[in-house]
PDB file with SEQRES, HELIX, SHEET and CRYST1 records, atoms N, CA, C and O in Angstrom:
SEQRES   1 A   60  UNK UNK UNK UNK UNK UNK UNK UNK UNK UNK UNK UNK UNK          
SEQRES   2 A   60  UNK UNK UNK UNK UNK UNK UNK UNK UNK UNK UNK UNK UNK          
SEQRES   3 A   60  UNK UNK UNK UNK UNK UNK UNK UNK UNK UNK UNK UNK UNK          
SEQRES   4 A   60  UNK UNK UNK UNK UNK UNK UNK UNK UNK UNK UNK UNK UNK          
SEQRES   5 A   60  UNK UNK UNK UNK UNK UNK UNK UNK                              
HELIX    1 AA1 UNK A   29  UNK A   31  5                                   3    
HELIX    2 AA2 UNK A   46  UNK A   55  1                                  10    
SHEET    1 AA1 3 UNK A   3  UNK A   7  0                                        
SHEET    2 AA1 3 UNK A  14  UNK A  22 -1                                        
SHEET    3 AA1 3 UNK A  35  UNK A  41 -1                                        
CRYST1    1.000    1.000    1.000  90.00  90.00  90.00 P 1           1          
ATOM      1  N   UNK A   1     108.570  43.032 -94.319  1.00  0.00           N  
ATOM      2  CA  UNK A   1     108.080  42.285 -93.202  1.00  0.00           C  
ATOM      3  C   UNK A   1     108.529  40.835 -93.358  1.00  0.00           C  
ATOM      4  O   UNK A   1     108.353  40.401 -94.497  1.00  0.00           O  
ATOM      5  N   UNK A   2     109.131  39.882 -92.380  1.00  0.00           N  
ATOM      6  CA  UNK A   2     109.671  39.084 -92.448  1.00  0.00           C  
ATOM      7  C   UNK A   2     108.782  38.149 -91.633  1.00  0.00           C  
ATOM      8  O   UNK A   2     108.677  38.628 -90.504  1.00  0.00           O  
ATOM      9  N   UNK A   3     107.843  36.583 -91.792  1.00  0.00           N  
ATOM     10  CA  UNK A   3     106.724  36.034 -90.965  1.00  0.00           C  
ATOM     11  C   UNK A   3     107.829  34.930 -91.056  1.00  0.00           C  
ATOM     12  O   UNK A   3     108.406  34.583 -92.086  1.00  0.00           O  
ATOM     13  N   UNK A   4     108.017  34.448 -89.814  1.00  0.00           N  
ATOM     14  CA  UNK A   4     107.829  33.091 -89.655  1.00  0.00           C  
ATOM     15  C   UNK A   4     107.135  31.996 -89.683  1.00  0.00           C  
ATOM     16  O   UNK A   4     105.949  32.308 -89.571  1.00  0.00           O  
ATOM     17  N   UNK A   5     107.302  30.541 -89.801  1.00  0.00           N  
ATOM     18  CA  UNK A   5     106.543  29.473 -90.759  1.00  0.00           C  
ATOM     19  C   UNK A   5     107.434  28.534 -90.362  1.00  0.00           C  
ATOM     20  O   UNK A   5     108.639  28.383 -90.561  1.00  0.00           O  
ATOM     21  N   UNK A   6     106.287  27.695 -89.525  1.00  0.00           N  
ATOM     22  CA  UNK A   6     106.712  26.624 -89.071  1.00  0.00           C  
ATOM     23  C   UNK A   6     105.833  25.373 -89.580  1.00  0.00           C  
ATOM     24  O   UNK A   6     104.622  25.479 -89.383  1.00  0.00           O  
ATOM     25  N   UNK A   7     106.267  24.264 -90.176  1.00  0.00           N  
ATOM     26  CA  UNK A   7     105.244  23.241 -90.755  1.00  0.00           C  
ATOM     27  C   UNK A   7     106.536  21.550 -89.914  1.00  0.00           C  
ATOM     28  O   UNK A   7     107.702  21.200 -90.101  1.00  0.00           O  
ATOM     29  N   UNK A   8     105.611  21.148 -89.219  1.00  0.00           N  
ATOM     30  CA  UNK A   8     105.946  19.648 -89.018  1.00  0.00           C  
ATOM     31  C   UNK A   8     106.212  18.855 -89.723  1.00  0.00           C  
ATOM     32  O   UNK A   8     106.296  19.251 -90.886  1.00  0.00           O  
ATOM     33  N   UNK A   9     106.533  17.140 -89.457  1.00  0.00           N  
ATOM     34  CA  UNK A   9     106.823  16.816 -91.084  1.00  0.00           C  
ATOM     35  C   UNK A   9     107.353  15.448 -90.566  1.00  0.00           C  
ATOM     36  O   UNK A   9     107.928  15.259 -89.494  1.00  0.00           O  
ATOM     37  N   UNK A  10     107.087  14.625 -91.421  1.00  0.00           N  
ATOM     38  CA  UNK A  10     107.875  13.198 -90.632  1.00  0.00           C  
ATOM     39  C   UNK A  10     109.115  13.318 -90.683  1.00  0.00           C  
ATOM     40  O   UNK A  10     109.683  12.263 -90.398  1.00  0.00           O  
ATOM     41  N   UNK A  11     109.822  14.199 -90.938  1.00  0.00           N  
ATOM     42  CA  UNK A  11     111.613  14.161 -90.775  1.00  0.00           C  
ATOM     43  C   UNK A  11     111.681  15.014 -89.972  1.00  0.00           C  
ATOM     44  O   UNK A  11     112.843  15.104 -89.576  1.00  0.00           O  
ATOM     45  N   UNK A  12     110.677  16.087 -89.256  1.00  0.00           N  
ATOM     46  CA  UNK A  12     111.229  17.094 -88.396  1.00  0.00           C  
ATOM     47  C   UNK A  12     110.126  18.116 -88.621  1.00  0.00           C  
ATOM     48  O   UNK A  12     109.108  18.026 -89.307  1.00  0.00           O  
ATOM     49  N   UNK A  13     110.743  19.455 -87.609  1.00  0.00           N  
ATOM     50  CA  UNK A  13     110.485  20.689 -88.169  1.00  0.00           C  
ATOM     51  C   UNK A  13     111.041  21.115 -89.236  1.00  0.00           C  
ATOM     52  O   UNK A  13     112.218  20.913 -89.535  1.00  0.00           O  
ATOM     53  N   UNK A  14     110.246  21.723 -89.872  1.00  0.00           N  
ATOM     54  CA  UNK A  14     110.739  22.715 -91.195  1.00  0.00           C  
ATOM     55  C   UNK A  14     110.783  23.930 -90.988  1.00  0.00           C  
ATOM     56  O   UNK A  14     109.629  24.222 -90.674  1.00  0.00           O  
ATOM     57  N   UNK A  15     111.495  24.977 -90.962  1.00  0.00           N  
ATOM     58  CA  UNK A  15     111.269  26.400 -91.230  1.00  0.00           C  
ATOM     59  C   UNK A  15     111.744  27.032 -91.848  1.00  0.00           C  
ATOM     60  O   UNK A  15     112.886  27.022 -92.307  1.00  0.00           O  
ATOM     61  N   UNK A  16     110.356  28.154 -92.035  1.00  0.00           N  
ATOM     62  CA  UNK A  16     110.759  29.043 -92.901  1.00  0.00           C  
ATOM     63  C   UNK A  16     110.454  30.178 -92.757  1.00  0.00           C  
ATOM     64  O   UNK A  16     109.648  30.404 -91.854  1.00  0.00           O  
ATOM     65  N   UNK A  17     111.036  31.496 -93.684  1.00  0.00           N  
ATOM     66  CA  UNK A  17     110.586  32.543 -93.434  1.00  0.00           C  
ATOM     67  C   UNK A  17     109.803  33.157 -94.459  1.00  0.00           C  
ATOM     68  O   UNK A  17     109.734  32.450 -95.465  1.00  0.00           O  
ATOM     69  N   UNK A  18     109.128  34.351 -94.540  1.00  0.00           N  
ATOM     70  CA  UNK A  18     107.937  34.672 -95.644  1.00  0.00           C  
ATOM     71  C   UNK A  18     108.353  35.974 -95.753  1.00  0.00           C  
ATOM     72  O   UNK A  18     108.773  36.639 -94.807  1.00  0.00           O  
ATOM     73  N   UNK A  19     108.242  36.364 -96.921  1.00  0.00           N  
ATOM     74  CA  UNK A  19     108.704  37.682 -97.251  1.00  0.00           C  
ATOM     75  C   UNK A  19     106.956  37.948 -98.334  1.00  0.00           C  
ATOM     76  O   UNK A  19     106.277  37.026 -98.787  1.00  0.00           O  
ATOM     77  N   UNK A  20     106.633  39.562 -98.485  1.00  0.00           N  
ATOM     78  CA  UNK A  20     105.495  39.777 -99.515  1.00  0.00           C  
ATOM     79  C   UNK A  20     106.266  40.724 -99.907  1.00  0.00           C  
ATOM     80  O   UNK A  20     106.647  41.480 -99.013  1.00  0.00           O  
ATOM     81  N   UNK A  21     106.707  40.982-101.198  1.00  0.00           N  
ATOM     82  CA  UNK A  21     106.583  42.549-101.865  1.00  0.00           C  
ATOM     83  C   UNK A  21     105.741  42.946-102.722  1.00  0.00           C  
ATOM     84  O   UNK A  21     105.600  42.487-103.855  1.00  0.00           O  
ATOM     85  N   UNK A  22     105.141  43.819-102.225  1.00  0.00           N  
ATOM     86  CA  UNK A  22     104.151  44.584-103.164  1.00  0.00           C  
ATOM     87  C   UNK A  22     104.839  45.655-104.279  1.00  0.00           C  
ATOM     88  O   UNK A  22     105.815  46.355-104.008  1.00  0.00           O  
ATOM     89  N   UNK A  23     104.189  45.649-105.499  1.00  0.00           N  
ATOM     90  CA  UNK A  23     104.307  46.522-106.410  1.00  0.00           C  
ATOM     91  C   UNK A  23     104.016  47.682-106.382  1.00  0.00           C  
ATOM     92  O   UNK A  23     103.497  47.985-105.308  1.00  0.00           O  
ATOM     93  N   UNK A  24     104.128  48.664-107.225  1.00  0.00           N  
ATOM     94  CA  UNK A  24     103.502  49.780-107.853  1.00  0.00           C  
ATOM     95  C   UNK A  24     102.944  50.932-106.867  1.00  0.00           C  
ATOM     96  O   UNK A  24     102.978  50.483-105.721  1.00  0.00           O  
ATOM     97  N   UNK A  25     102.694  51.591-106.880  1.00  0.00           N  
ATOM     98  CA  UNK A  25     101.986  53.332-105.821  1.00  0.00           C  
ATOM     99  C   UNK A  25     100.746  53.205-106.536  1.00  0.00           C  
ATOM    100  O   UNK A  25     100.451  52.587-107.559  1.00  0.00           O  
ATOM    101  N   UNK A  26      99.861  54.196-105.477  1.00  0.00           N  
ATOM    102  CA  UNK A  26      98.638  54.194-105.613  1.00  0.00           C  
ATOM    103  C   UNK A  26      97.910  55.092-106.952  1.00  0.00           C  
ATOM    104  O   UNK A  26      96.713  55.378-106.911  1.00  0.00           O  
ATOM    105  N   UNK A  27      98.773  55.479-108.101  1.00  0.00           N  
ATOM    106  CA  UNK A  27      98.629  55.794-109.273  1.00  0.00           C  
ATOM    107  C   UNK A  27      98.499  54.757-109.807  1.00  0.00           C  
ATOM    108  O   UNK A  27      97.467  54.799-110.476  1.00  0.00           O  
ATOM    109  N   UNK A  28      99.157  53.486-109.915  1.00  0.00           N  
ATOM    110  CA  UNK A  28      99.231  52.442-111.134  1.00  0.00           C  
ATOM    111  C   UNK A  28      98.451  51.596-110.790  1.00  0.00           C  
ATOM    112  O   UNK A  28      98.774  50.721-109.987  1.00  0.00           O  
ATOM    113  N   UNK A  29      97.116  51.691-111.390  1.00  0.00           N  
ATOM    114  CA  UNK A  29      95.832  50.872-110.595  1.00  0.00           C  
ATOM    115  C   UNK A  29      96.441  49.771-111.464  1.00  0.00           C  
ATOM    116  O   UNK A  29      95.672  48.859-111.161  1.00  0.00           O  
ATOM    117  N   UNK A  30      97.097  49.360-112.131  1.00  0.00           N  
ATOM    118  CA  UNK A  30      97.209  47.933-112.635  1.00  0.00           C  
ATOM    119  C   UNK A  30      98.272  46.954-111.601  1.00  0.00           C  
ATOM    120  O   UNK A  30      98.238  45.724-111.576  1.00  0.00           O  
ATOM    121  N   UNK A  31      99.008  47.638-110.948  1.00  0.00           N  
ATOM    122  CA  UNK A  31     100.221  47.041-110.027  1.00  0.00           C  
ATOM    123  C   UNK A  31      99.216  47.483-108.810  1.00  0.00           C  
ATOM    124  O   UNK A  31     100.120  47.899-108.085  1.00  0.00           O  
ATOM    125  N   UNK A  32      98.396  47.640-108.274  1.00  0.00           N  
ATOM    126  CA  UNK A  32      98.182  48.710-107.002  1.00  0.00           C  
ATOM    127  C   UNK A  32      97.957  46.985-106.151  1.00  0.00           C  
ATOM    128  O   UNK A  32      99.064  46.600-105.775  1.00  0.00           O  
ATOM    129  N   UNK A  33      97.240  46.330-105.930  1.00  0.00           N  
ATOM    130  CA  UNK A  33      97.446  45.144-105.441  1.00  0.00           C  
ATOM    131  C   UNK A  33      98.127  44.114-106.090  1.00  0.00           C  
ATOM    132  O   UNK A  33      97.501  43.074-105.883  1.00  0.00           O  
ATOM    133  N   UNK A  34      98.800  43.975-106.559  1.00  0.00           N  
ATOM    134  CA  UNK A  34      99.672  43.108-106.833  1.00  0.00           C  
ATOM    135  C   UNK A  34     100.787  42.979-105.840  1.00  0.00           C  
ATOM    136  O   UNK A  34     101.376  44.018-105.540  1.00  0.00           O  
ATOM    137  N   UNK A  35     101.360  41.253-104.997  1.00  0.00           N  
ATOM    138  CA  UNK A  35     101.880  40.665-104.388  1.00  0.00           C  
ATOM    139  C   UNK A  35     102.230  39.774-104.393  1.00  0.00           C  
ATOM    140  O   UNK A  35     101.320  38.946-104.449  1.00  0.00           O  
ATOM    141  N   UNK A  36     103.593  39.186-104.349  1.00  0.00           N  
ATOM    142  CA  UNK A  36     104.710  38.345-104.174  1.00  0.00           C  
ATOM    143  C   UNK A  36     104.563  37.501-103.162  1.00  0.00           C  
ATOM    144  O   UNK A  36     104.614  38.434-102.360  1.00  0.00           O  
ATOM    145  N   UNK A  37     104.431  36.609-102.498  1.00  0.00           N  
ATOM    146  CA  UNK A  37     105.183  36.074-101.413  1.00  0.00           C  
ATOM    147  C   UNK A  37     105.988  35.029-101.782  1.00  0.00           C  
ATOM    148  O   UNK A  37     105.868  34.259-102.735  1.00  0.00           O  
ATOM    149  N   UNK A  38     106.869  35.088-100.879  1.00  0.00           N  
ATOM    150  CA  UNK A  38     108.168  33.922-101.271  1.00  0.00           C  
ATOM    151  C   UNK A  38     108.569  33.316 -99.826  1.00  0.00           C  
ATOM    152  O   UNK A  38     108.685  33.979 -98.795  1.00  0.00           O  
ATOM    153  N   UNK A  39     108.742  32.028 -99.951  1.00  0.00           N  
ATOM    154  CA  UNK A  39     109.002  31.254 -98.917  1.00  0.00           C  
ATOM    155  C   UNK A  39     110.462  30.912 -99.061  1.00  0.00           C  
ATOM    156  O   UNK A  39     110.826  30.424-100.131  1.00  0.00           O  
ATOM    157  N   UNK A  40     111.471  31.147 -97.953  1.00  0.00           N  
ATOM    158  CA  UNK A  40     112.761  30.260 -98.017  1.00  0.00           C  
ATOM    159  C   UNK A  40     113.025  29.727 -96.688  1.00  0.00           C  
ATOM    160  O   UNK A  40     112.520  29.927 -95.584  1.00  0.00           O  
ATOM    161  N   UNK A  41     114.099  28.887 -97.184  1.00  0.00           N  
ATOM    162  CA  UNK A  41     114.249  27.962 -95.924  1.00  0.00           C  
ATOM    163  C   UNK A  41     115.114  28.517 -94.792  1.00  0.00           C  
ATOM    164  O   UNK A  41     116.059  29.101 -95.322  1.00  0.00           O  
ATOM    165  N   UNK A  42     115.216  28.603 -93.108  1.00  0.00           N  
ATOM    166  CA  UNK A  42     115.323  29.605 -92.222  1.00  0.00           C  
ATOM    167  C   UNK A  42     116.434  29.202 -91.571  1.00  0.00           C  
ATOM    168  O   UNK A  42     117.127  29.938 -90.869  1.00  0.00           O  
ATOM    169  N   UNK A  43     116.696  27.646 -91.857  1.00  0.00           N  
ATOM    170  CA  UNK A  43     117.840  27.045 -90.869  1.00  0.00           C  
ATOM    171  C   UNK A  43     118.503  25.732 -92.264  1.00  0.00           C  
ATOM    172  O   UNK A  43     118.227  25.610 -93.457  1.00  0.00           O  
ATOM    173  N   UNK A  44     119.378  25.018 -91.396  1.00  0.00           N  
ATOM    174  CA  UNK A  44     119.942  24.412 -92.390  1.00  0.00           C  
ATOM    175  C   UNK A  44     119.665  22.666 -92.630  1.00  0.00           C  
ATOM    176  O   UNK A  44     120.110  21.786 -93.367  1.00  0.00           O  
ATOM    177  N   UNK A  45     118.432  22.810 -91.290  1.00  0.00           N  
ATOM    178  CA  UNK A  45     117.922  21.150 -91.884  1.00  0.00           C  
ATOM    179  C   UNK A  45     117.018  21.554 -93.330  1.00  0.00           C  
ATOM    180  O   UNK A  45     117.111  21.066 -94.456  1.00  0.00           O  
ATOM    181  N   UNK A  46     116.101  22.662 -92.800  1.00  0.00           N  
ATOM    182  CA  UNK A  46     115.297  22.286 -93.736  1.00  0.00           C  
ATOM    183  C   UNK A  46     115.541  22.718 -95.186  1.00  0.00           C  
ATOM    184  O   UNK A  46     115.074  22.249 -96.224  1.00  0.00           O  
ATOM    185  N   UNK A  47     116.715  24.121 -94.915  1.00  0.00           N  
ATOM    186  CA  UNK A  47     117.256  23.873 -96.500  1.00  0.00           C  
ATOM    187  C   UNK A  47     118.139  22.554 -97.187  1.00  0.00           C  
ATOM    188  O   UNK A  47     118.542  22.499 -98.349  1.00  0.00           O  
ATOM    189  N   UNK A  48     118.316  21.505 -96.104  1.00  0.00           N  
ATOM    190  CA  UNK A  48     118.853  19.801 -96.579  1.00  0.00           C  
ATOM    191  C   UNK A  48     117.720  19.190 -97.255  1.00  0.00           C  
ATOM    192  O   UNK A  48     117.906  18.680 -98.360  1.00  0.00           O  
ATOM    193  N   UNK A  49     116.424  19.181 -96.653  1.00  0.00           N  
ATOM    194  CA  UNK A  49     115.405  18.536 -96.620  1.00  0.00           C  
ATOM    195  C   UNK A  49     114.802  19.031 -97.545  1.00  0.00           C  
ATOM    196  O   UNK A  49     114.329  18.237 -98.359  1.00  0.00           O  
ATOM    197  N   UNK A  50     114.596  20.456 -97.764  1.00  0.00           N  
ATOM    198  CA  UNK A  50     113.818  20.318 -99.472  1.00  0.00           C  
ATOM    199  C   UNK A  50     114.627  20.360-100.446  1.00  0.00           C  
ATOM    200  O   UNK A  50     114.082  20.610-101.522  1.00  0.00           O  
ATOM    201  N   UNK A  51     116.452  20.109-100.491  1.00  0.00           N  
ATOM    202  CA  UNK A  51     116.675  19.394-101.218  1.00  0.00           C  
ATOM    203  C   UNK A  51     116.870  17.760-101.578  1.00  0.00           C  
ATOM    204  O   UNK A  51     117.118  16.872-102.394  1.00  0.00           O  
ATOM    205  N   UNK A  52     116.686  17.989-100.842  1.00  0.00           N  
ATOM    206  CA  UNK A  52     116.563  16.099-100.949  1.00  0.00           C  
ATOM    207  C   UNK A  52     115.278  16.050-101.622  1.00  0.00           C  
ATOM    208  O   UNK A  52     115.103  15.519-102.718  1.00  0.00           O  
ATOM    209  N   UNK A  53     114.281  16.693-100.842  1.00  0.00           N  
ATOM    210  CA  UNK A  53     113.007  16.331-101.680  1.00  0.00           C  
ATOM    211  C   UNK A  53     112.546  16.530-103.180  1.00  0.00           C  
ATOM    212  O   UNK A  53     111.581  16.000-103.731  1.00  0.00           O  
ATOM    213  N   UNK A  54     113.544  17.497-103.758  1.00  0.00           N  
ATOM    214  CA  UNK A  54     113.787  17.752-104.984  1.00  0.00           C  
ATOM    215  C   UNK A  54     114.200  16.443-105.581  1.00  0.00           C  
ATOM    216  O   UNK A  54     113.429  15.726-106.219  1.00  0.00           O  
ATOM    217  N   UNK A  55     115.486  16.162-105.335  1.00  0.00           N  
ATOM    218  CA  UNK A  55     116.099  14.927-105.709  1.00  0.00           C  
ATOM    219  C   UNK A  55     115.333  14.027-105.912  1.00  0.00           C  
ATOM    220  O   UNK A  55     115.352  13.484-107.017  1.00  0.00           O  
ATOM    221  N   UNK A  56     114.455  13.611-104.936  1.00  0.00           N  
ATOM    222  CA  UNK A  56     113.608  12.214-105.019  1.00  0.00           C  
ATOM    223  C   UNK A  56     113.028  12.071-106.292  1.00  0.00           C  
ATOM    224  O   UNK A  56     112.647  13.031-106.961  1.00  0.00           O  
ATOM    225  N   UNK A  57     112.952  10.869-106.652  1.00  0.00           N  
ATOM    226  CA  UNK A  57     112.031  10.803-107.737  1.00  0.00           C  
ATOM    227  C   UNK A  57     110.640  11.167-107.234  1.00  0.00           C  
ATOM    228  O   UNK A  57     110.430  11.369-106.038  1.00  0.00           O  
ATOM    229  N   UNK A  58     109.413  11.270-108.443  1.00  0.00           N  
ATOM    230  CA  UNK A  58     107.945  11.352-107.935  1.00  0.00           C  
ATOM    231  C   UNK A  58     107.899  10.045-107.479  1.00  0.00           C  
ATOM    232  O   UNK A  58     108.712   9.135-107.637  1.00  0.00           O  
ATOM    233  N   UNK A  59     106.458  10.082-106.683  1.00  0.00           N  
ATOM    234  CA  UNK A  59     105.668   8.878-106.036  1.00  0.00           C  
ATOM    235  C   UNK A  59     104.580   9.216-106.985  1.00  0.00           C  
ATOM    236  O   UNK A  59     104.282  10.339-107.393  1.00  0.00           O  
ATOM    237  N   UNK A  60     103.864   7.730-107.365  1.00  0.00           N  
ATOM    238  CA  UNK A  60     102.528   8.219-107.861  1.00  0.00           C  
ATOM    239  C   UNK A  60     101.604   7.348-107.025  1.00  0.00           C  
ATOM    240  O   UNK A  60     100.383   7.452-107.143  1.00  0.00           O  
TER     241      UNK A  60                                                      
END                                                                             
C-alpha cells in the first residue's frame, strides 16, 4: 500500500510517500504485529530539500 504525505514548510510543499511492511504469518506470534513504515521523498524538490537539510549544520 502506497499513502501519500503531504507536510507544508517554509520552503514549500514537501512530499512524500509511505510504504508499511509487515512481517511474519499468523504462526510467528513474535513477528505477527510487527511493522515498518518508511517515508521517501515523492518529487524532486523535496528530495533537494531534505538534503540540504541534512547538510545544515544543527541550530541549538
Amino acid at each position: 500500500m502506497l499513502l501519500p504525505l503531504q507536510l507544508r514548510s517554509a520552503t514549500g510543499t514537501l512530499t512524500f510517500v509511505s510504504t508499511v511492511t509487515v512481517f511474519g504469518t499468523p504462526h510467528d506470534i513474535t513477528l505477527q504485529e510487527l511493522a515498518i513504515e518508511s517515508f521517501f521523498a515523492a518529487d524532486e524538490f523535496t528530495a533537494a530539500e531534505l538534503a540540504r537539510l541534512v547538510t545544515q549544520p544543527a541550530r541549538n
